[in-house]
N, C-alpha and C positions, 0 to 999 in steps of 0.2 A: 591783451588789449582790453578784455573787459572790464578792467578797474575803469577805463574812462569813460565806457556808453552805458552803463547799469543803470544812470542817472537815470529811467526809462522813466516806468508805469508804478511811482512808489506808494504803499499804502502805509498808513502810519497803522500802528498794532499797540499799544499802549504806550513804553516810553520808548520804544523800538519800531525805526523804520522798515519795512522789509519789502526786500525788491519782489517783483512779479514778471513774469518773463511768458506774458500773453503774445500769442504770434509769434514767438522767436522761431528760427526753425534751425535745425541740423542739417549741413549739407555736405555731403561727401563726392570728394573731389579727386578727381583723377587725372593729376596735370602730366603732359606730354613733356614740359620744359622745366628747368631751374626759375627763369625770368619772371616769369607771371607773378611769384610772390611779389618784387619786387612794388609792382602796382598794387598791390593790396591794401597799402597805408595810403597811396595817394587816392584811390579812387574812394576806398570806404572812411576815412580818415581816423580810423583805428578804432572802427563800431564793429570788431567782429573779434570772437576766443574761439584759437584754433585747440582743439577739445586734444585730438588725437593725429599724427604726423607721422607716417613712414616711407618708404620710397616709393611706393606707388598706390598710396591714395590719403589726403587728408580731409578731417573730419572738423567742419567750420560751423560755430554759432555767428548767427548774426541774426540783427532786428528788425520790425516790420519796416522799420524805414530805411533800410539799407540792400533789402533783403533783392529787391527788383535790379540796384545797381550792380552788386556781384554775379548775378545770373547774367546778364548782358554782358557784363564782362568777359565771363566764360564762354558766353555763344561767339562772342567777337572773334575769341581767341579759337574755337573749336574745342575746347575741353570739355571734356564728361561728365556728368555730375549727377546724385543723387541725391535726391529730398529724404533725409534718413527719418527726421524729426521734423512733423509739422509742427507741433505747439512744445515748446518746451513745460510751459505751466499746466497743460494737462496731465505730462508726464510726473510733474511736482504734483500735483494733488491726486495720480493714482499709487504714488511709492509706499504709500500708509495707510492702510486701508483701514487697518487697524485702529488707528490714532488712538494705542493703548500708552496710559503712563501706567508702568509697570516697574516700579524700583524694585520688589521681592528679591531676595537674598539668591545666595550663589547657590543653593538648595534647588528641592522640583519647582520651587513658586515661579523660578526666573522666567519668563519667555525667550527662549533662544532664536526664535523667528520671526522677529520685528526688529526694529531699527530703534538704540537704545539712544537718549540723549548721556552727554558729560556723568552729571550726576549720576544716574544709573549705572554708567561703566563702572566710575569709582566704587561705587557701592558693592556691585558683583564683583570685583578683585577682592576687596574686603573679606565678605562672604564667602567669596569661593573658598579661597585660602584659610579661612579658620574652618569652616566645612571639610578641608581635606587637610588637615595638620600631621604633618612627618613627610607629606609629598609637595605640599604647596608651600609658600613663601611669599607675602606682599613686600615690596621693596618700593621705597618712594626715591626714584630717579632723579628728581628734580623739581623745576618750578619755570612756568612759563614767563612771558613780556608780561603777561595781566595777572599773572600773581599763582595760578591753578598748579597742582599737583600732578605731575607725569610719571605712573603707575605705572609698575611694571610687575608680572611672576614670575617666580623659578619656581620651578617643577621638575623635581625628581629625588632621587636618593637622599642628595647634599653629603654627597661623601666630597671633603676636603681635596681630592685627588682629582676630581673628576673632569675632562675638559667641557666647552660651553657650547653650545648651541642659541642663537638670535634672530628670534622671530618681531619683525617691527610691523608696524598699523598705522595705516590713520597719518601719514604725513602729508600727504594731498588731502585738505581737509572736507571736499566735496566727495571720495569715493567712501561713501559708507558703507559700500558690502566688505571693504578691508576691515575695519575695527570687530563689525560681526561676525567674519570668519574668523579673525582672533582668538575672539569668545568662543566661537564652536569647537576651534583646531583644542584648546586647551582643554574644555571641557573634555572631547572624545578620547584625549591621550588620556587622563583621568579614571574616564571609566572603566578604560581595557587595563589598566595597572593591574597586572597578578592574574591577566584572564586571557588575555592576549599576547602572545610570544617576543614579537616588535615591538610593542606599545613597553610592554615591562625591559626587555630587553636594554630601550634606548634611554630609557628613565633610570634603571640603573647603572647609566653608564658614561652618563651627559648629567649637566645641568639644562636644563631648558627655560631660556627667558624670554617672553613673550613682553612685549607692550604693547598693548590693544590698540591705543589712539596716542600718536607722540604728537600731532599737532591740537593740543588741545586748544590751546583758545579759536582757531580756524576751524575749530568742528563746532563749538557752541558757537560760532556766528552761522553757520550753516541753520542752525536750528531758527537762528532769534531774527536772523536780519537776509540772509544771502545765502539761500541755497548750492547756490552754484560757486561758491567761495572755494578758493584753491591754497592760498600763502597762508602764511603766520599771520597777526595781528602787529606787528613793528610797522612805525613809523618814523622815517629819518629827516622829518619835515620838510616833504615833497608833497606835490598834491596827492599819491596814490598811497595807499598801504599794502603792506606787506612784504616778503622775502619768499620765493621758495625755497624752502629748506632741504628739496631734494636739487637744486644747484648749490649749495652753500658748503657742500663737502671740498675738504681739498682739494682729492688727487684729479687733477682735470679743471682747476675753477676756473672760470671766466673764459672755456672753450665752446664750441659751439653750441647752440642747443642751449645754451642759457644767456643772457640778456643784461646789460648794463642800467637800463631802463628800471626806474620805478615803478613805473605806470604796467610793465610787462607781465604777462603770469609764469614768466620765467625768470624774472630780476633774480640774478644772482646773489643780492647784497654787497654792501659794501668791501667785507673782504671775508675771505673762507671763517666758516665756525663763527659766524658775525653774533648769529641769533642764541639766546641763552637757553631756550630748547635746546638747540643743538651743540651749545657747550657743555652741558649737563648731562647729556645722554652720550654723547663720544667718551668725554672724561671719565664716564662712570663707568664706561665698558672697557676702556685701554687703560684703567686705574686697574683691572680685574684682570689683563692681560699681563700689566707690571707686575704684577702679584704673584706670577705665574700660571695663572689659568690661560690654556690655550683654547682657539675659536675652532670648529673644523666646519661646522655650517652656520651661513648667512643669509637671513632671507627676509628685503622690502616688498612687501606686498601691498600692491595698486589695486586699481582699474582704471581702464576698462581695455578689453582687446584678445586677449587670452591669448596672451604670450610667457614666455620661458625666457628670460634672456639672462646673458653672463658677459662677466668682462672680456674687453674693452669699452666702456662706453663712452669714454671722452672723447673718441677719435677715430677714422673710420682707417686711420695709418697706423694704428698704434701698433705695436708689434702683437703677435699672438702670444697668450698669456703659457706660461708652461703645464700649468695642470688643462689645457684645453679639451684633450677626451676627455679625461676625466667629467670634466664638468658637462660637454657635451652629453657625453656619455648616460651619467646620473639625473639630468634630466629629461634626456628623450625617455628613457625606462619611465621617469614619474609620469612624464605626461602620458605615457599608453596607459599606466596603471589606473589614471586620473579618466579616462578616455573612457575605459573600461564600465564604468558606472552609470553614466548616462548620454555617453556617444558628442562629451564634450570634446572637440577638437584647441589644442594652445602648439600655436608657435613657438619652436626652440629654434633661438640661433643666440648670434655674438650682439650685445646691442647696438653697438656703431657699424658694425659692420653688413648686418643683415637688417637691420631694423633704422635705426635715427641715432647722428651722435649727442648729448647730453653730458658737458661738463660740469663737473662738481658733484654727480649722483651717487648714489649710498651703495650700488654692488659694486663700484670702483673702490671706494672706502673699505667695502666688507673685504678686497683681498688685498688690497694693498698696507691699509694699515690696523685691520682686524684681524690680517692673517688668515683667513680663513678660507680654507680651501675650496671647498663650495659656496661659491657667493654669488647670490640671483635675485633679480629683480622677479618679480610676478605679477603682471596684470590679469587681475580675474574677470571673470564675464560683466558683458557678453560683449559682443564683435560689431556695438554700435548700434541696435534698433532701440535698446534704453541706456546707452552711455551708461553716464554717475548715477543714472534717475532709475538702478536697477529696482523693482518692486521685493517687496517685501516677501513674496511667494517664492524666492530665487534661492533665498539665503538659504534654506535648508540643503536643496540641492548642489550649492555651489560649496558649502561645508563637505556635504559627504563624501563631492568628488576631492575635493582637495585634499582633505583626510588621506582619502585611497591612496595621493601622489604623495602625500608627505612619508605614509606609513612606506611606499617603497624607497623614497630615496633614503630614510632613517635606514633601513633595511641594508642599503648601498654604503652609508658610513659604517655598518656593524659589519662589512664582509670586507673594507677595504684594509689591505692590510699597513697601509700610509699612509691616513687619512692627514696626512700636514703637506702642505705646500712644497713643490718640488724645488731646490733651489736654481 
């Protein structure tokens, strides 16, 4: 719903508007009933974006002027509530403390611990990959609505035989610590090449393709105009823009948990693979499947929440998937492993079933038509005191720990002796 109250508190910035979200606040909500949503459009009249949704608590923005009618509502009702977020734009002007432009190569210049704009990414893919030549590989995936380049690496061997591993970034174009864990996860496998038993292991044995940020034009609007921007840049000349592109997958579209609505921050799009992102990047990975290269790990990584979750997400009926321990399985080990490091806690479960159903999402896609045995979404910290607006000081820590989880479940492909989908 934010696409329609943004229109707040706009400051012009050269030929660039950019919103400001002074007094917004985060409120988390612990409703007792199904119903209550239903007043939400009518009371607030769609001034409020629900951040985060599960079965027992959702996490709501809304504006100083709205902000008195949803609390009343909730007392009305008796429902619980926390003030998670007083200002959101205080949270926006501590995420950068830095405010380093730092393009320097995929070399020691890079800063790994700040939040990079578009251009910089590009540049460190570049970099990196002529930096590391016979392990790294830059590959241009495609081309967004606005014209940009969607980067991707392989890393590892590149023996002809080898099957594929898919790590994606950056689809929700407001969670920035995904595209920087990108960068870290790839870097650190990197370094332990030839030093580390896992790391060499899974690189000679995989290909590993990473795309740092697949929503690029929705992440340079983050920079220039809307922080808090979620969809693609598409317009189907309605008054709102964009798609989310984590409803725009097939298997599961236009089920629950994604939205008809333009105006929605969960508009499914007009029909499945609408968005040319996302014809570009599926094509270019089931062209790779056609080819004969097989998937065995799939993995979209979000925020915020610090959860684990695996198919079903379309549906909270769906049937249970056949590799279920397995997947179970391989990620509760990651997430102790990940836990291990700095006593981060993430929920594993099923995502419709344990968590919120979400038609059209990318770990429905990664097994059903990526084939890929292990297929998981990942929301990374934190658990809601800074949502999207994680600070800058996070990213290191939230790399190492992931590192730790990635290096065991890789661990867990290298010991399974069936790493393909059961039929």
């Amino acid at each position: 719903m934010k696409s329609v109250f943004i229109l707040c508190l706009v400051i012009a910035t050269g030929l660039a508007a950019k919103v400001h979200y002074d007094n917004f606040q985060v409120l988390r909500i612990f409703p007792t009933e199904e119903r209550w949503k239903q007043d939400l459009e009518r009371v607030l009249g769609g001034e409020f974006d629900i951040w985060r949704e599960t079965k027992e608590r959702i996490d709501i923005m809304v504006g100083p002027k709205v902000v008195k009618k949803l609390t009343d509502m909730l007392k009305r009702r008796n429902i619980d509530y926390d003030v998670m977020v007083e200002d959101i734009q205080s949270l926006i002007d501590q995420e950068r403390p830095s405010a380093k432009i730092n393009i320097g190569g995929g070399g020691s210049d890079f800063d790994y611990n700040v939040y990079h704009t578009y251009g910089e990414i590009m540049t460190w893919v570049t970099d990196f990959a002529s930096a590391n030549k016979g392990l790294v590989t830059e590959v241009e995936v495609g081309e967004s609505t606005e014209g940009r380049i969607i980067k991707a690496l392989r890393i590892g061997s590149q023996s002809s035989n080898n099957p594929g591993i898919y790590f994606q970034g950056g689809i929700h174009a407001r969670e920035w610590i995904s595209p920087a864990t990108m960068i870290n996860l790839a870097r650190k496998l990197v370094e332990e090449y030839g030093s580390d038993d896992t790391a060499t292991k899974i690189l000679d044995a995989y290909d590993l393709y990473i795309i740092p940020t697949m929503n690029v034009d929705g992440y340079v609007y983050t920079h220039t105009n809307d922080r808090m921007w979620r969809k693609n840049r598409k317009n189907y000349g309605t008054a709102c823009t964009g798609v989310d592109m984590n409803r725009n997958y097939p298997t599961g579209f236009g089920g629950k948990g994604a939205s008809s609505n333009p105006c929605s921050e969960t508009y499914h799009g007009p029909k499945n693979i609408s968005e040319v992102e996302m014809e570009a990047v599926t094509t270019f990975f089931l062209d790779l499947v056609a080819d004969g290269q097989d998937f065995h790990l799939f993995i979209d990584f979000h925020a915020y929440g610090q959860l684990w979750l695996f198919p079903w997400g379309y549906s909270r009926t769906a049937p249970i998937v056949n590799d279920y321990n397995d997947l179970s399985n391989g990620a509760n080990a990651a997430a102790a492993a990940l836990k291990s490091v700095h006593g981060t806690e993430y929920f594993v479960g099923n995502s419709a079933r344990d968590m919120y159903p979400a038609g059209g999402a990318s770990e429905d896609w990664g097994y059903d038509k990526l084939k890929a045995k292990y297929s998981y979404i990942i929301e990374l910290r934190d658990e809601g005191r800074h949502g999207f607006l994680l600070p800058e000081k996070f990213i290191e820590p939230t790399g190492d720990e992931t590192y730790a989880g990635m290096k065991n479940l890789f661990q867990t492909l290298l010991d399974d002796p069936n790493p393909i989908q059961k039929s």
